[in-house]
C-alpha positions in Angstrom: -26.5 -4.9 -12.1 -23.1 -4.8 -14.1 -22.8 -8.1 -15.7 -19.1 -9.8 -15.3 -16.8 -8.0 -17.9 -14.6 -5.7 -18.4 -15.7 -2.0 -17.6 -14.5 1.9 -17.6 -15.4 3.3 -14.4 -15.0 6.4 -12.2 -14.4 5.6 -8.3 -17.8 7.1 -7.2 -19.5 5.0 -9.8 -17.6 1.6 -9.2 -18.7 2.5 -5.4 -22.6 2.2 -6.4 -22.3 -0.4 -8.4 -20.0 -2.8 -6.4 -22.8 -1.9 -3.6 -25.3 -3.1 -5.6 -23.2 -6.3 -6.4 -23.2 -6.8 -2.7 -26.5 -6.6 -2.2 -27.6 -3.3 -1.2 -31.1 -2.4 -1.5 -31.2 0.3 0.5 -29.2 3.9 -0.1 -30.0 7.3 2.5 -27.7 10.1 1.6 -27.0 13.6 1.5 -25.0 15.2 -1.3 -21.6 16.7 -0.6 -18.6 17.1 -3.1 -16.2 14.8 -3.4 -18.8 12.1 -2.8 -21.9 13.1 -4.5 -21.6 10.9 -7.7 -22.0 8.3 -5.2 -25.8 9.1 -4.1 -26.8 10.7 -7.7 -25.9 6.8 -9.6 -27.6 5.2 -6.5 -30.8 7.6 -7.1 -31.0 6.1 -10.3 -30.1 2.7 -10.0 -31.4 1.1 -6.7 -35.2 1.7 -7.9 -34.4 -0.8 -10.9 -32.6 -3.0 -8.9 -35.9 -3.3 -6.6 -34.3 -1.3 -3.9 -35.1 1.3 -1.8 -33.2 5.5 -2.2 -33.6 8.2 0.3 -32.1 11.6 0.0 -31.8 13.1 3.4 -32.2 16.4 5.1 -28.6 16.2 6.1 -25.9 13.8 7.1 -27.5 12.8 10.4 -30.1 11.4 9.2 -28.7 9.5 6.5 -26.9 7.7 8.4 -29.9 6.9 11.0 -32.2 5.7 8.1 -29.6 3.7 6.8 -29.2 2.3 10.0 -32.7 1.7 10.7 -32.7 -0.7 7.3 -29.9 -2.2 8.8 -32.0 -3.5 11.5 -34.6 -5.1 9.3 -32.1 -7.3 7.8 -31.3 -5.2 4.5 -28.0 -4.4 3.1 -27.9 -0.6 3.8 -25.1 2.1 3.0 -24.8 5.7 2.7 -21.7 7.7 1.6 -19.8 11.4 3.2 -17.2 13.5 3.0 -15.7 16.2 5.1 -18.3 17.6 7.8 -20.6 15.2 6.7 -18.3 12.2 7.9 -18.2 14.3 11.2 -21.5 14.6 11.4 -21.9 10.9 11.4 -19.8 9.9 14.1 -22.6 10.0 17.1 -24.8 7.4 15.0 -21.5 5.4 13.9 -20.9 4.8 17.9 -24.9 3.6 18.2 -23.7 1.1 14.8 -21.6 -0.3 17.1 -23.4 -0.4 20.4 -26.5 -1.9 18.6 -24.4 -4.4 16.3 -26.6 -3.3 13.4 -24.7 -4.2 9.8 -24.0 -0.9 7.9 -21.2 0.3 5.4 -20.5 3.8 5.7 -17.9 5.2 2.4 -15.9 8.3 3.2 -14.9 10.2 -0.1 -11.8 12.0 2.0 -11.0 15.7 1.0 -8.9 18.6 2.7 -9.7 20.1 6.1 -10.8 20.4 9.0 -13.8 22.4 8.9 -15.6 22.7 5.6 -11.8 23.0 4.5 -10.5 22.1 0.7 -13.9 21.1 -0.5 -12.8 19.5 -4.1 -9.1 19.0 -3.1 -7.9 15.1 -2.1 -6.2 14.0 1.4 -6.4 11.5 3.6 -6.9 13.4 7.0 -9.8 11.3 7.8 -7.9 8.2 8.8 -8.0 8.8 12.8 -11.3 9.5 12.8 -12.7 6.7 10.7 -11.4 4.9 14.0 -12.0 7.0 16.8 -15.0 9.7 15.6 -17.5 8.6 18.0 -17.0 8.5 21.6 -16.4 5.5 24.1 -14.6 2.2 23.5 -15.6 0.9 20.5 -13.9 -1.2 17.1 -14.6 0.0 13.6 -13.4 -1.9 10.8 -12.0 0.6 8.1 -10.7 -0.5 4.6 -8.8 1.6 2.0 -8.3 1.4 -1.5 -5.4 3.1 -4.1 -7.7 2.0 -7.2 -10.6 2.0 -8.9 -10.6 -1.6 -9.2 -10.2 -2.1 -5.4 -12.7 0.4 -5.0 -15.2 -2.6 -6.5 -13.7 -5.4 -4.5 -13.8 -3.4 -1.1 -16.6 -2.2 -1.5 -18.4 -5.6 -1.8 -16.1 -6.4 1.2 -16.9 -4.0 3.5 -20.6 -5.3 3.3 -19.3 -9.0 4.0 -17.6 -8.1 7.0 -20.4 -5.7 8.4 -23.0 -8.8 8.1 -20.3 -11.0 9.6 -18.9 -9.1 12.3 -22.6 -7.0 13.0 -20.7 -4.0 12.9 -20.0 -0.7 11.1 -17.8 -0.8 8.0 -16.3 2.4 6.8 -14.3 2.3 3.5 -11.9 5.4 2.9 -12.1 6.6 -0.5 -10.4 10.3 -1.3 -10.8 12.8 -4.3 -8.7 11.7 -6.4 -9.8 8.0 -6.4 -13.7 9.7 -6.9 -12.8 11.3 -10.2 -10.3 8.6 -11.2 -11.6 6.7 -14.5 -9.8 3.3 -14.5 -10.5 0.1 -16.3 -12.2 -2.6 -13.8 -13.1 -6.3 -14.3 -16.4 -8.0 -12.4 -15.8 -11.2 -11.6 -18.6 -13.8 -12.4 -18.0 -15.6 -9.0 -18.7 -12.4 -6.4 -18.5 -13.9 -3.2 -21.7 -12.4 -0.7 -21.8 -13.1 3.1 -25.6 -13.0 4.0 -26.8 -12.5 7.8 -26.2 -15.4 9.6 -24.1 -17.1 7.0 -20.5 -17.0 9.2 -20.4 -17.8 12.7 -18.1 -16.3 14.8 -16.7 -16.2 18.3 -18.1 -13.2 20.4 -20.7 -11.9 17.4 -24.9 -13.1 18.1 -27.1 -14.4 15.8 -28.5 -11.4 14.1 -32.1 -11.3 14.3 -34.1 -8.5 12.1 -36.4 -5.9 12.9 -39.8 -6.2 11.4 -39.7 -9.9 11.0 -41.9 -11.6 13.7 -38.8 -10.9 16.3 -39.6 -9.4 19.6 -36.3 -7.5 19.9 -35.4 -4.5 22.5 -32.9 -2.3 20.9 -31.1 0.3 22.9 -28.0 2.3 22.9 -27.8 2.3 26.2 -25.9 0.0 27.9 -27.5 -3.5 27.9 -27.6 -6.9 28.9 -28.0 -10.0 26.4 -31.2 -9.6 26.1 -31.4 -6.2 25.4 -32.7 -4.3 28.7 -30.7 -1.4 29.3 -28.8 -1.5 32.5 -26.1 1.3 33.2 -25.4 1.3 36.2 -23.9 -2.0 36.7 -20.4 -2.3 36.0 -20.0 -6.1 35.3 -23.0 -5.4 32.6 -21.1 -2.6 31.2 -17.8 -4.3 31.2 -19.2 -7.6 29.5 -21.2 -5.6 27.1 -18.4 -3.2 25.7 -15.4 -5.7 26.3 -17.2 -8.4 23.9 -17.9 -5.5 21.2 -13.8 -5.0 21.1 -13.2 -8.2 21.2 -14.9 -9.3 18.6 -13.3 -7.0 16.0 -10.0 -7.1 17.8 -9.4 -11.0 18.3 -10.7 -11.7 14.8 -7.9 -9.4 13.3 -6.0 -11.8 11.4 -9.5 -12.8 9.3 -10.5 -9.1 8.7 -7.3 -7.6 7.8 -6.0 -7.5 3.9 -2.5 -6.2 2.8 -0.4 -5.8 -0.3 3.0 -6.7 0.5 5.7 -6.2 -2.1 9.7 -7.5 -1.4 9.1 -7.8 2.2 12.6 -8.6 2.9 14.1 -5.3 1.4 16.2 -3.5 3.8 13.9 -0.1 3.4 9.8 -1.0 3.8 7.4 2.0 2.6 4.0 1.9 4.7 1.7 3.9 2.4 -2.3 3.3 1.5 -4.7 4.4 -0.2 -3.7 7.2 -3.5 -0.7 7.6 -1.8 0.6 4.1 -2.1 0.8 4.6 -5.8 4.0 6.6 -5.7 5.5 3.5 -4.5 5.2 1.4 -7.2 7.6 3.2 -9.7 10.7 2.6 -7.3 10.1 -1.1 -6.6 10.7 -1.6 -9.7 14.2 0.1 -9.9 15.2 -0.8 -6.5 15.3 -4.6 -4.9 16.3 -2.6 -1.5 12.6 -1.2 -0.8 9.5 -3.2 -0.3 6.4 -2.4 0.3 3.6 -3.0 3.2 0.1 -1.4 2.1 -2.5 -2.2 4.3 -6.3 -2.2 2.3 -7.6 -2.7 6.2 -6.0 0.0 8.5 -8.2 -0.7 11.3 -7.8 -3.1 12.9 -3.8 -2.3 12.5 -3.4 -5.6 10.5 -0.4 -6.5 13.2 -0.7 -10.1 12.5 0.9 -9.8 8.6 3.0 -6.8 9.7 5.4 -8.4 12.5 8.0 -10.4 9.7 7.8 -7.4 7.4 8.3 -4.8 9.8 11.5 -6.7 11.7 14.5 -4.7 12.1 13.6 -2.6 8.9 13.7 0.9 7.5 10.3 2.4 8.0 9.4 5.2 6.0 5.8 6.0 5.8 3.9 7.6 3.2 0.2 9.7 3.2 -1.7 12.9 3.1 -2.0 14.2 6.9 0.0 15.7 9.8 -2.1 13.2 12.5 -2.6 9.4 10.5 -0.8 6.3 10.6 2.6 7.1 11.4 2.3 6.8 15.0 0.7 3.6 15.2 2.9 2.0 12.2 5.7 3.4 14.5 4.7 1.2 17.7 4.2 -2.1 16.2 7.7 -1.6 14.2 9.3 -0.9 17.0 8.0 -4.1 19.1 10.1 -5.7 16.2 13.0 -4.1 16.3 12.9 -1.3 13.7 14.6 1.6 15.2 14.7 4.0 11.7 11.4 6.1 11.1 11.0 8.4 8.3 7.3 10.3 7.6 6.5 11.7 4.3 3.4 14.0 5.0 1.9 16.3 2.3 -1.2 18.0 2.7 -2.9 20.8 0.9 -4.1 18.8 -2.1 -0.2 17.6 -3.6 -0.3 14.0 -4.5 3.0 12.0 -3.3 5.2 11.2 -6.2 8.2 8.8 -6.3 10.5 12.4 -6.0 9.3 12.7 -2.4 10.1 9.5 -1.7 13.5 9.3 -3.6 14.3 12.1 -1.5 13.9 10.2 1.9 15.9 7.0 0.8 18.5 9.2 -0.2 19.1 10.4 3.5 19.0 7.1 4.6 
């Protein structure tokens, strides 16, 4: 493992090493561009580290092995992009149903379909939380740097031991490539299993380790027998899974927040964000909100930014965050929307945002 210091980095490399920071000893993947950096350092690394790699047969399986090793109490990931990400979703939903810990990091690239394959965007951002079907919560971080690339990373796999629950960190194309100085810190904070108690999440009990567990995707009772039909079970069952992701909101969610009481507030994350920073520095009228957890919608530290404000929102998609950074603003009072979306592999720059606060 990287030894605290001072490092040059790209964003797929920081990925696998932070992960091994955190813990991870067990990598299943499939390679896919923009992401494949990711599994190729990881083939190479997790051996020394006394860990266990896997390449796949295809997306689908990576993330059911990484899964399985989830179970058994190890710290497990697996990295996407594109299709693969889609390809996921099904097994994401069992994640959840199962409460089995695994991180899940989404290199983001144009599409739909097999789409812009080496081309940045952000058009993942709905899916990350709704991909899979019925109700379910997935906690999804961000990151607009190399450096937070590290520090997510490591705490996307605290938060999946503590919340027993599928972490997906959204990455992009850009970010991938991106070589960026990055410090390790000598005092890495890591969450093992059981470590954190918390309302609404069991005690997690691993696979392979004397425990006599039933493990079903089905719907299930405490003890794990599946029973579907009845609707108390069901409602318990899937009720507590929300909860416990959507009660616990304020302790999972992370945001920069620059000049909060400026008149004008960008909402931007991820690469995007960085077109920001240029005009807060020229202009005490704009502020910033830039959430490094977008789901949950980190409401909690967004209600005194977002009062009676400007809201111009910043990112690479025509379907993302707009629409849900529009309905808590407006529960404040903010009446003025703005959206600045550019797809087709154009970065935002402080021009396009200029623009916007010009009109306004």
């Amino acid at each position: 493992m990287l030894s605290p210091g001072r490092y040059f980095l790209s964003g797929n490399v920081a990925v696998a090493e932070a992960s091994l920071l955190a813990g991870c000893r067990f990598y299943s993947g499939y390679p896919i561009t923009p992401s494949s950096e990711i599994m190729e350092h990881m083939a190479a690394r997790m051996e020394k580290e006394g860990g266990v790699f896997i390449q796949t047969e295809d997306e689908i399986s990576a993330i059911a092995a990484a899964i399985g090793a989830g179970m058994t109490g190890t710290k497990s990931m697996t990295a996407t992009s594109g299709p693969g990400f889609s390809l996921m979703q099904e097994n994401i939903g069992y994640a959840a149903m199962t409460e089995t810990p695994v991180v899940i990091v989404d290199v983001m690239r144009g599409g739909p379909s097999t789409g812009q394959v080496t081309i940045v965007a952000q058009g993942d951002v709905m899916q990350a939380r709704f991909g899979s079907h019925g109700d379910y919560e997935n906690i999804v971080l961000s990151a607009n740097s190399v450096q937070e690339l590290i520090d997510l990373t490591i705490r996307a796999f605290n938060l999946s031991v503590m919340f027993r629950n599928p972490v997906i960190l959204l990455s992009d194309a850009e970010l991938a490539r991106m070589i960026e100085k990055v410090e390790i810190s000598k005092d890495i904070e890591n969450v093992d299993f059981n470590q954190v108690k918390i309302p609404d999440v069991p005690e997690f009990r691993p696979l392979g380790r004397g425990n006599k567990l039933a493990i079903t995707g089905l719907t299930h009772d405490e003890r794990g027998y599946p029973i579907t039909t009845d609707v108390n079970v069901h409602r318990t069952l899937v009720t507590r899974l929300v909860n416990k992701i959507k009660n616990n909101e304020k302790m999972i969610s992370d945001v920069e927040i620059i000049n909060p009481e400026a008149k004008n507030i960008i909402v931007s994350y991820g690469i995007s964000s960085r077109a920001a920073y240029p005009i807060l520095k020229k202009r005490r009228d704009v502020g910033l909100f830039r959430p490094r957890t977008l789901w949950p919608f980190p409401e909690s530290k967004a209600k005194d930014v977002f009062e009676d404000k400007n809201i111009i929102t910043v990112e690479m998609n025509l379907r993302g965050y707009d629409l849900e950074v529009e309905r808590v603003a407006r529960k404040y009072g903010s009446k003025n929307f703005r959206n600045i979306k550019i797809i087709g592999g154009e970065v935002p720059t402080p021009k396009h945002i200029m623009e916007v606060l010009e009109v306004n």
